[in-house]
N, C-alpha and C positions, 0 to 999 in steps of 0.2 A: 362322697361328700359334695354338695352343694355349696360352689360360693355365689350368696344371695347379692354380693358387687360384681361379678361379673358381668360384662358389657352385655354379653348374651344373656345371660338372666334377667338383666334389666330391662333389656327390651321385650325380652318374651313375659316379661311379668306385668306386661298391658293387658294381656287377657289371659283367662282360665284356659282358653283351649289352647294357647301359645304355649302356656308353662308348662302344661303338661305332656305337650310334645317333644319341650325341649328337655323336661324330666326325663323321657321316654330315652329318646336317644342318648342322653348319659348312659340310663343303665346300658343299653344295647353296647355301646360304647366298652365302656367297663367289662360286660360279658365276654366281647371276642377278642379282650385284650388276655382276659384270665385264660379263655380256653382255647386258644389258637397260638398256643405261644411257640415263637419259631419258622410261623409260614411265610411267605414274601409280602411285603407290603400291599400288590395290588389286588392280594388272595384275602387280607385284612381288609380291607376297603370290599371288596364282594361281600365278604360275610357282614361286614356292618350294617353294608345298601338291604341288604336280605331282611337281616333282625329289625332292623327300622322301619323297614315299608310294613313286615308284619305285625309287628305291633301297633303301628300307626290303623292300617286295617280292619286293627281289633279293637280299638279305642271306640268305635263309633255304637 
């Protein structure tokens, strides 16, 4: 879920390419919360850098 007041939504909601970024990373976000459940926080934070840069990537 998206909250459309959020400070970060709000600023990324100046432009199309912002929001969608910041859309982007929710899910990725979301994703390696679902399927990494249990690893150590800084193994969390890798797998997020990873799904974000790639889909970032893929967006263009």
């Amino acid at each position: 879920m998206i909250d459309n007041g959020h400070r970060n939504f709000v600023y990324a909601a100046r432009s199309r390419m912002l929001k969608l970024r910041y859309i982007c990373r929710l899910f990725a976000k979301e994703l390696v919360l679902k399927n990494f459940v249990g690893i150590p926080p800084e193994q969390l934070l890798e797998r997020l850098l990873e799904r974000s840069l790639y889909t970032e990537e893929n967006l263009r």
